[in-house]
ZAKE-867881 format. One record per residue (C-alpha): residue number from 0; residue in one letter; x, y, z. Coordinates in nm, 2 decimals. Example, Ala and Ser with C-alpha at 12.3 -4.5 7.8 and 13.67 -1.06 7.14 Angstrom:
<mises>
MISE	resi	resn	xx	yy	zz
MISE	0	a	1.23	-0.45	0.78
MISE	1	s	1.37	-0.11	0.71
</mises>
This chain:
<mises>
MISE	resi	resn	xx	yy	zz
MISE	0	x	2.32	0.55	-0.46
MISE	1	x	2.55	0.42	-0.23
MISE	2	x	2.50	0.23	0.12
MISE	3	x	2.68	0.42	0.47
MISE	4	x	2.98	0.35	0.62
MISE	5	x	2.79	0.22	0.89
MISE	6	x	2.64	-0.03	0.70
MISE	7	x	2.99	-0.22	0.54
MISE	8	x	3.13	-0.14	0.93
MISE	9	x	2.85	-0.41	1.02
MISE	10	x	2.87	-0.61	0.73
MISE	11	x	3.28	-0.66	0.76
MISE	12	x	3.22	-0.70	1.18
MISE	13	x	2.97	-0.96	1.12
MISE	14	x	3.17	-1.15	0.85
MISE	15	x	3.49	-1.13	1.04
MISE	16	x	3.31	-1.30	1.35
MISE	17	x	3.17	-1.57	1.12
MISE	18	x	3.54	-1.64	0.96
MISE	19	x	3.66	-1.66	1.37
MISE	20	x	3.42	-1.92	1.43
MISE	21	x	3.47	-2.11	1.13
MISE	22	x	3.84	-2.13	1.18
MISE	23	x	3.95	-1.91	0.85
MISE	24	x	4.19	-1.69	0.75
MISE	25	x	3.98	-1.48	0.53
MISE	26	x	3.74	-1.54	0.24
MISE	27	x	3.81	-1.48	-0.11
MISE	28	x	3.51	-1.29	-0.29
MISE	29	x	3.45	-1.41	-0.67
MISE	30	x	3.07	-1.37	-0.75
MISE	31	x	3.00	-1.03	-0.86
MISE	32	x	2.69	-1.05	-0.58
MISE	33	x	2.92	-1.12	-0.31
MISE	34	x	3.16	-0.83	-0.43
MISE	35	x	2.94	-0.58	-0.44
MISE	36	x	2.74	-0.69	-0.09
MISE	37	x	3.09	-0.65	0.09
MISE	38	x	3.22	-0.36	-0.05
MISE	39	x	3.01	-0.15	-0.32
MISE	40	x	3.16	-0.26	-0.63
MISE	41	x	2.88	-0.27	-0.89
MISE	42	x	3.10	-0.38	-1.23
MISE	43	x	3.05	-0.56	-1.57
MISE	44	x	3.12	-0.91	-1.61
MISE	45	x	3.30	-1.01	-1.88
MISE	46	x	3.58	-1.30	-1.87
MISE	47	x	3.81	-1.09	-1.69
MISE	48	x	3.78	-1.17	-1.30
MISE	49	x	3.73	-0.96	-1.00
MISE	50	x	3.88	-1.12	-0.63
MISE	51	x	3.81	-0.96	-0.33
MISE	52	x	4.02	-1.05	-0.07
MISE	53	x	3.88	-1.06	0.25
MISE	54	x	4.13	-1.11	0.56
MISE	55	x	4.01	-1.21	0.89
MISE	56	x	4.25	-0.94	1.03
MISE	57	x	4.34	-0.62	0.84
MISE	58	x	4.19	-0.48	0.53
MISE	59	x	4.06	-0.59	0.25
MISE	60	x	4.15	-0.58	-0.12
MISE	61	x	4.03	-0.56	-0.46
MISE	62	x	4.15	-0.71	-0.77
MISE	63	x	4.05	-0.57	-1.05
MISE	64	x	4.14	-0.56	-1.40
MISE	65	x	4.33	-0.23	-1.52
MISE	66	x	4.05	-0.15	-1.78
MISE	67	x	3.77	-0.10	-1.44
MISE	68	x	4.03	0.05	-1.22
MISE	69	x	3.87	0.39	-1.30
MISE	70	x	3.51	0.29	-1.23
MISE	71	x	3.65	0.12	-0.90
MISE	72	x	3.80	0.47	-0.78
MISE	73	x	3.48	0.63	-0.89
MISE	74	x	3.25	0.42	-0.67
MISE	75	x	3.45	0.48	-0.39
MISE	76	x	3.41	0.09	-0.28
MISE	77	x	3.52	0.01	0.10
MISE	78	x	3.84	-0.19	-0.01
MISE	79	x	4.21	-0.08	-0.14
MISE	80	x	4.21	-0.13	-0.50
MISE	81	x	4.50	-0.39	-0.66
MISE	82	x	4.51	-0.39	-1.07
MISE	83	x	4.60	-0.66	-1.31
MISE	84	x	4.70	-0.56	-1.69
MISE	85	x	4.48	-0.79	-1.85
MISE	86	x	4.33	-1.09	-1.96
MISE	87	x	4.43	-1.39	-1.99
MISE	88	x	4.78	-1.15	-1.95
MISE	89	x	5.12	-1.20	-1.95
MISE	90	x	5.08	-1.20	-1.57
MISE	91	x	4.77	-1.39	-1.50
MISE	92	x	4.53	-1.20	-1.22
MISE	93	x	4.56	-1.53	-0.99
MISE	94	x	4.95	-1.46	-0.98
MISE	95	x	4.93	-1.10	-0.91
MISE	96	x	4.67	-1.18	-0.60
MISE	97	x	4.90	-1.42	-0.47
MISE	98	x	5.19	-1.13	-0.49
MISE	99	x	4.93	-0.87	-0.27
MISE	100	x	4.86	-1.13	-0.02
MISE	101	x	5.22	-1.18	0.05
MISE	102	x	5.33	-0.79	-0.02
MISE	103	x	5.05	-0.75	0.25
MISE	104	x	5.13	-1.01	0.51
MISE	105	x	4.84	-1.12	0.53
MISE	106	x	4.74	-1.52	0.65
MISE	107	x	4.65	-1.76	0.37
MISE	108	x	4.66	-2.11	0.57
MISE	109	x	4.30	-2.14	0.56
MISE	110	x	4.08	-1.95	0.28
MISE	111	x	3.70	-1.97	0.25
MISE	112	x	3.51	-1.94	-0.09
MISE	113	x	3.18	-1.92	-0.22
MISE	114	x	3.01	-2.28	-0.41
MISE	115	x	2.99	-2.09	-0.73
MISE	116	x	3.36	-2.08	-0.72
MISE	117	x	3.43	-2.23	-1.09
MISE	118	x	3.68	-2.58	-1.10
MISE	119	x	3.89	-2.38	-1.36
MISE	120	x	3.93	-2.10	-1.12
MISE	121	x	4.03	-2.34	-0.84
MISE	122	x	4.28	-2.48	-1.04
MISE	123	x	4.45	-2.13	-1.11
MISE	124	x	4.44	-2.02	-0.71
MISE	125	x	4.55	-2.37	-0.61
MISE	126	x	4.88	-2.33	-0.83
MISE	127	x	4.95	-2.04	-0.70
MISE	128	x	4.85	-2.02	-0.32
MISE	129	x	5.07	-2.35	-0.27
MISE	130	x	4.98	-2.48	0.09
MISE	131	x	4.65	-2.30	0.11
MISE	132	x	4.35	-2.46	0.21
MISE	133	x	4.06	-2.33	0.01
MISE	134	x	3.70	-2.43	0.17
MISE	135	x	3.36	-2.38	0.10
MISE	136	x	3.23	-2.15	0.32
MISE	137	x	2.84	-2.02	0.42
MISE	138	x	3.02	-1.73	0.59
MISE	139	x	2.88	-1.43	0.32
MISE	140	x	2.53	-1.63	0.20
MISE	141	x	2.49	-1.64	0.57
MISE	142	x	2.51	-1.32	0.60
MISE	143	x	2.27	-1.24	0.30
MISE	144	x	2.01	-1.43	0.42
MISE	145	x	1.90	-1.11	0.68
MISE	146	x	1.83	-0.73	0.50
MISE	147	x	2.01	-0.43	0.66
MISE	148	x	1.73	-0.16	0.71
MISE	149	x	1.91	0.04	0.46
MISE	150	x	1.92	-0.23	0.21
MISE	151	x	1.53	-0.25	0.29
MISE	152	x	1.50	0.12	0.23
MISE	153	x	1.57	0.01	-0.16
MISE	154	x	1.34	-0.28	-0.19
MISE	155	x	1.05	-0.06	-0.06
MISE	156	x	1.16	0.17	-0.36
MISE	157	x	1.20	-0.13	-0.59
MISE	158	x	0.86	-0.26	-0.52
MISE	159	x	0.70	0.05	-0.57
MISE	160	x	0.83	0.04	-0.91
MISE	161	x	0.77	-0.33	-0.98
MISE	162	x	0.42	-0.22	-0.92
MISE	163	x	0.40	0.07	-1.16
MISE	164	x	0.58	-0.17	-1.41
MISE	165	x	0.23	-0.36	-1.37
MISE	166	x	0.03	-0.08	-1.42
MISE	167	x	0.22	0.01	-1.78
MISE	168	x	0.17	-0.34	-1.92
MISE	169	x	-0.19	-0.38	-1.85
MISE	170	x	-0.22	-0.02	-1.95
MISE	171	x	-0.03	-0.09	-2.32
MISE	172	x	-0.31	-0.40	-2.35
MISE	173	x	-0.58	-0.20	-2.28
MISE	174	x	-0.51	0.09	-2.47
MISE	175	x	-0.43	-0.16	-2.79
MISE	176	x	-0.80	-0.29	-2.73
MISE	177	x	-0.97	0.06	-2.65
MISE	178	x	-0.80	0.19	-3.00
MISE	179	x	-0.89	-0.13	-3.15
MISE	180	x	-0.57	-0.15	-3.29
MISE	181	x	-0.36	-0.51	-3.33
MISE	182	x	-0.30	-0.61	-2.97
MISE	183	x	0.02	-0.62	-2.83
MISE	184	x	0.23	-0.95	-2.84
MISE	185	x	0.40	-1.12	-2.51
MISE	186	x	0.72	-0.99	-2.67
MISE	187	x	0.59	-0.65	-2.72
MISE	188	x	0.43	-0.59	-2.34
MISE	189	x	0.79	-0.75	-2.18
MISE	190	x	0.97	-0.47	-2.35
MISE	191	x	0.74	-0.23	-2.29
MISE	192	x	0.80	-0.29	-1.90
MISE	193	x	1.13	-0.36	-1.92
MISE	194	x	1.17	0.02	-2.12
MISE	195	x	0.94	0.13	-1.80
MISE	196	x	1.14	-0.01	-1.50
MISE	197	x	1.48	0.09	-1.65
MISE	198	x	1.34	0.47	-1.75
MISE	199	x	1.24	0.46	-1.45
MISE	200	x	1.56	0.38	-1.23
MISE	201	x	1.79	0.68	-1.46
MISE	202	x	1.53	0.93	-1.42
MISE	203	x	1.53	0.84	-1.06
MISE	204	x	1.83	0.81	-0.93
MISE	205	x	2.21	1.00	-1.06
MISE	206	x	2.38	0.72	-1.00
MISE	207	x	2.25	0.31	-1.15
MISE	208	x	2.43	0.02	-1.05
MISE	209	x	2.31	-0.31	-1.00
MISE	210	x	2.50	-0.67	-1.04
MISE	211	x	2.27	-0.87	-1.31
MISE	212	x	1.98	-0.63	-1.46
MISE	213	x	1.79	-0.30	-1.35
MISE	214	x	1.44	-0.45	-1.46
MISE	215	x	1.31	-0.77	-1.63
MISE	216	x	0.99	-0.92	-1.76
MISE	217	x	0.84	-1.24	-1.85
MISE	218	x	0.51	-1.22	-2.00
MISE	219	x	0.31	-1.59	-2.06
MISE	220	x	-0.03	-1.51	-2.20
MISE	221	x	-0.30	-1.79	-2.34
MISE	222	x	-0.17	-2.19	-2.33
MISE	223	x	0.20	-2.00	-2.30
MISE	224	x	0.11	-1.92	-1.95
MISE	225	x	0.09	-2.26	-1.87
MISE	226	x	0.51	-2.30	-1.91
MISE	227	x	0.60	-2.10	-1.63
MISE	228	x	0.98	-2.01	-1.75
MISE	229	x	0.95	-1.97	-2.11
MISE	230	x	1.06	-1.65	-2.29
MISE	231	x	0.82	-1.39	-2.43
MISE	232	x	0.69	-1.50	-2.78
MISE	233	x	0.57	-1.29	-3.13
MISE	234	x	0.21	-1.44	-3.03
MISE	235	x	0.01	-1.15	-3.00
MISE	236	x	-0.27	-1.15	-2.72
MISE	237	x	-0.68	-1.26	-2.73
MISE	238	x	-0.96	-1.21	-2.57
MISE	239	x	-1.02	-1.51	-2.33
MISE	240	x	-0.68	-1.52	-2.29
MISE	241	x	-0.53	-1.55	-1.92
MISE	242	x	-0.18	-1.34	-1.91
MISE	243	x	0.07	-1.38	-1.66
MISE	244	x	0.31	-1.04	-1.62
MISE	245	x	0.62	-1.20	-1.44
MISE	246	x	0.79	-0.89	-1.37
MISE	247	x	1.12	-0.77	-1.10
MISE	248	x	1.31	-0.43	-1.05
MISE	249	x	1.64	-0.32	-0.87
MISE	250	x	1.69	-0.05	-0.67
MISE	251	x	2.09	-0.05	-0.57
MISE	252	x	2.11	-0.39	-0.69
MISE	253	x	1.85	-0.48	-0.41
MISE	254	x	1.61	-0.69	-0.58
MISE	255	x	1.17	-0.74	-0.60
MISE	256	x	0.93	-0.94	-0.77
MISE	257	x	0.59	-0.88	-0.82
MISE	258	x	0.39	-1.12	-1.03
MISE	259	x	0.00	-1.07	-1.16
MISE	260	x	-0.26	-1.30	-1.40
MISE	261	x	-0.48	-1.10	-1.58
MISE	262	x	-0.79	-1.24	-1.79
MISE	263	x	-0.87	-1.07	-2.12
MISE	264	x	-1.29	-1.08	-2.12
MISE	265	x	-1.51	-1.27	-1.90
MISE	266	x	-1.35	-1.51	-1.71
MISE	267	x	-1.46	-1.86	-1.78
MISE	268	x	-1.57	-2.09	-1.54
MISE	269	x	-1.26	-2.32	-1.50
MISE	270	x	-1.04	-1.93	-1.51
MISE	271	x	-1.21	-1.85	-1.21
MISE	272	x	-1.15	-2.20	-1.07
MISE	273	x	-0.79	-2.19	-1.11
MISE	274	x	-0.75	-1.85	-1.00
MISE	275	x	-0.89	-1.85	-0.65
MISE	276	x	-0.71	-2.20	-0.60
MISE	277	x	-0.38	-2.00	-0.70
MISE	278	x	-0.49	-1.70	-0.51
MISE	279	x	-0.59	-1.88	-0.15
MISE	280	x	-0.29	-2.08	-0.20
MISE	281	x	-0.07	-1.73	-0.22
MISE	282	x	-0.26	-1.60	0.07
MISE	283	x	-0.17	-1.91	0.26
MISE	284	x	0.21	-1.93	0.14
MISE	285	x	0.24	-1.54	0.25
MISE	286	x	0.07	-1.59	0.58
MISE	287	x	0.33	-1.90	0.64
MISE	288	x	0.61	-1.70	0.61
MISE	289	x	0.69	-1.61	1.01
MISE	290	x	0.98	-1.57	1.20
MISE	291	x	1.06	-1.95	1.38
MISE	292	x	0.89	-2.16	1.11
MISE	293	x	1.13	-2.33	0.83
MISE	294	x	1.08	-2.29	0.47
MISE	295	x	1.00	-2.63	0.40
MISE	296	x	0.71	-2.63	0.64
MISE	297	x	0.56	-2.36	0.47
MISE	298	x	0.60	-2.44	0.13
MISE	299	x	0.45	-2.82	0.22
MISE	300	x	0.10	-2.58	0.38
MISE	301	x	0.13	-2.34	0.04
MISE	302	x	0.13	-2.63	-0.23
MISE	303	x	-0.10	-2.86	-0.02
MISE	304	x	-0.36	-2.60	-0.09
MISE	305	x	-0.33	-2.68	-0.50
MISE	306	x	-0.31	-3.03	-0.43
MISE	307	x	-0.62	-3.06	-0.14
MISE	308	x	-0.85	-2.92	-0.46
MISE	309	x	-0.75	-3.16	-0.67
MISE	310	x	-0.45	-3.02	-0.89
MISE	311	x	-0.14	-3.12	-0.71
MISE	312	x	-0.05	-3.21	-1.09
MISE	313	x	-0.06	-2.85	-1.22
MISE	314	x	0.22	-2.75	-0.99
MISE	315	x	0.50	-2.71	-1.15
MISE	316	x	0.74	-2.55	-0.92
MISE	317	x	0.88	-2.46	-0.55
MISE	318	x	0.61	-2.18	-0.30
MISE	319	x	0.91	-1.90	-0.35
MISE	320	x	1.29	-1.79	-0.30
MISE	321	x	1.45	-1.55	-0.11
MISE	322	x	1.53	-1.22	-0.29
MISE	323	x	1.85	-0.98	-0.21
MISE	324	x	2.07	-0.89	-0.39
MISE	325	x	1.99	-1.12	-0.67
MISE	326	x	1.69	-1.19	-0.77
MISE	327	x	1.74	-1.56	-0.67
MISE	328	x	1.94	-1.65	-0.38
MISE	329	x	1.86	-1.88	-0.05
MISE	330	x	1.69	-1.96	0.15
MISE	331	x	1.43	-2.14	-0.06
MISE	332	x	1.10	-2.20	0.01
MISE	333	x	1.12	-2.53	-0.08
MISE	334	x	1.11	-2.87	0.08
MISE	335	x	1.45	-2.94	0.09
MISE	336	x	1.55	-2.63	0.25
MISE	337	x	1.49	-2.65	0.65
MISE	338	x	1.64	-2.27	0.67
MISE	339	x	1.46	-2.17	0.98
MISE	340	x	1.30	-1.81	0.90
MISE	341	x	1.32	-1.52	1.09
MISE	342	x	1.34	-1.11	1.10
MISE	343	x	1.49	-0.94	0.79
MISE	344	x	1.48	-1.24	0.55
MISE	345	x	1.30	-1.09	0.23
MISE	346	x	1.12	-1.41	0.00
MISE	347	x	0.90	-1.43	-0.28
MISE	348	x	0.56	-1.57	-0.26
MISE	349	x	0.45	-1.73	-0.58
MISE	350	x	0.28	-2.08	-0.59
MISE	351	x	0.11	-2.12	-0.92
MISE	352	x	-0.14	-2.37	-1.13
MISE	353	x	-0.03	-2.46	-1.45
MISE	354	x	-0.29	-2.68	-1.69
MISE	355	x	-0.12	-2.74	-2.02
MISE	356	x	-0.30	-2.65	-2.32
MISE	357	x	-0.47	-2.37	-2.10
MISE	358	x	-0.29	-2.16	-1.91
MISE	359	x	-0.11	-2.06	-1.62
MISE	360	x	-0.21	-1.89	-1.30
MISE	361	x	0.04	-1.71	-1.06
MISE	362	x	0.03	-1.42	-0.80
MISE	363	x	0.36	-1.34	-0.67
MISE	364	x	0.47	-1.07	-0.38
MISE	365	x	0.79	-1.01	-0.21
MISE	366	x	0.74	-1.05	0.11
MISE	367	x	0.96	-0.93	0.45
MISE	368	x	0.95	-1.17	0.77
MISE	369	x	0.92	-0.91	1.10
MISE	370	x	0.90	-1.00	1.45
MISE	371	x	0.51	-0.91	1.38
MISE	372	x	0.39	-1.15	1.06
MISE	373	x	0.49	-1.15	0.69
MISE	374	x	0.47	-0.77	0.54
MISE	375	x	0.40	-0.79	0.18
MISE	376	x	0.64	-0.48	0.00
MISE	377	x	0.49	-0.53	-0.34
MISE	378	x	0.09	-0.37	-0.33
MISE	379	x	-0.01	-0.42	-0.68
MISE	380	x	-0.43	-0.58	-0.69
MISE	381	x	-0.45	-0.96	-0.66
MISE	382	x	-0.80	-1.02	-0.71
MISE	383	x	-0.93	-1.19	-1.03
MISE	384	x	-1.20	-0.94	-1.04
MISE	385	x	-0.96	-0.62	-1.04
MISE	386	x	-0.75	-0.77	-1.27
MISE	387	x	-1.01	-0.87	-1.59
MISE	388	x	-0.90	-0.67	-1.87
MISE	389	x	-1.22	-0.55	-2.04
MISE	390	x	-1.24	-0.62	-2.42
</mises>
């Protein structure tokens, strides 16, 4: 699993341009998603840091500790390799960066860095780079924003398996209620597709990597459903209940999400009501997301669908994010965020209705802006009526 040449030739082209026109020397990579975007390197984190340094002109470098030096060779990233001994160490990492910059010769006037860069971290660089000017910088988020077509190679594969992940957990529930044994709790079904997604990926594929997780699950079922971020419980599902699988995958650390409600029995009247209101308002949302329209636009048509039938007070949260590789990352479809869309962005659509007390309802798809209209990569049924769970 590993991207071409060709594609870090374009990524490094594109990122040196954007340092030319911002006026910087280079950019100093610290967030494990910016690392391995730039140059391949997929690695644990633990307190012991990792600084790519990325010069304007000449090649770039990465620091690593001595105990990943190793899995750094193995991976055969697109950067020289530099090793510290340790951490906190007798020679801190920050010093022996400063030391490769100047043994390489490389500029260091004017340095651009990521916002997650931590204060404490700042303070360590600025004691050691004496006279550099680090500045926040859009330069690599920038450059995230838009897929690669091989990076969109994996999120096709990575839907397909957020799909199937679907597929097991309803399957678990309705195999639990065919056998008649106890059904499964919301615990139970998020391991159960979490087991799923990451089987999948290592019988798939020789080599895994990925920045945060392989596979992850959320499962909300009954008046849980209704608190869209909560963590799996021990409550075991009903019938009546409505269930929300919340579920994402990673193929080569290139993220999807793909989000389904299910009803357990004959819907009710008031399930059916909130479902179609969450449903047209996902059709709506999706259909919003085209090239030359801002996310806050879209996300003000999405949500004003909830609120034109009466329940602007069961939202709860934002129309969607964009999706790379994290899970979460800009733009936001949001309306704060006037991030104008266009070809190659990759966003999830996932407006919801939450009634407290009752439940939850929320469809979710990742969905790829093209010069031709929104392309939903996640196929999984949306419908309420393919998605009742028979008793």
């Amino acid at each position: 699993m590993r991207l071409s040449p060709g594609y870090y030739a374009d990524v490094h082209s594109a990122l040196r341009t954007a340092l030319d026109e911002q006026g910087l020397d280079g950019f100093l990579a610290t967030a494990p998603a910016d690392v391995a975007y730039l140059v391949g390197f997929f690695y644990a984190v633990t307190e012991r840091p990792v600084y790519l340094w990325f010069p304007r002109e000449g090649e770039p470098f990465c620091l690593v500790p001595q105990l990943d030096q190793e899995y750094a060779e193995l991976q055969r990233i697109t950067a020289d390799i530099a090793v510290y001994a340790e951490y906190p160490g007798v020679d801190p990492a920050e010093q022996v960066l400063a030391r490769e910059v100047r043994r390489r010769g490389l500029p260091a006037n004017r340095i651009g860095v990521s916002g997650g860069l931590t204060l404490a971290a700042h303070r360590k660089l600025t004691g050691v780079f004496l006279g550099t000017e680090f500045r926040t910088s859009p330069a690599v988020s920038n450059l995230r924003l838009t897929k690669h077509p091989e990076e969109l190679a994996w999120h096709r594969q990575a839907a397909g398996i957020c799909d199937e992940m679907l597929a097991a957990g309803r399957e678990l529930i309705e195999d639990a209620l065919r056998s008649g044994t106890e059904p499964p709790s919301e615990g139970d079904i998020a391991r159960h597709v979490i087991n799923y997604g990451s089987d999948a990926m290592y019988q798939r594929y020789e080599h895994v990597i990925y920045t945060t997780k392989l596979a992850g699950g959320l499962v909300y079922a009954g008046p849980n459903s209704a608190h869209p971020h909560g963590l799996p419980s021990r409550r075991r599902l009903e019938v009546g209940d409505t269930v929300i699988l919340s579920l994402g995958a990673a193929v080569g650390s290139r993220f999807v999400e793909s989000e389904r409600t299910f009803v357990i029995g004959e819907p009710s009247a008031d399930q059916r009501r909130y479902f179609a209101v969450a449903e047209e308002a996902q059709r709506v949302g999706t259909e919003g997301l085209r090239a030359g329209r801002t996310c806050a636009e879209v996300n003000r048509e999405c949500l004003d669908v909830i609120r034109g039938y009466g329940l602007g007070g069961h939202i709860r949260h934002r129309q969607g994010h964009g999706i790379g590789v994290q899970n979460h990352e800009p733009p936001w479809v949001e309306d704060g965020d006037d991030t104008v869309l266009r070809p190659g962005m990759l966003l999830s659509s996932e407006p919801g209705v939450y009634v407290p007390g009752h439940g939850g309802y929320r469809i979710s798809d990742t969905v790829l802006v093209t010069a031709d209209g929104p392309e939903r990569l996640t196929a999984y049924p949306r419908g309420l009526d393919e998605n009742v769970i028979a008793p």
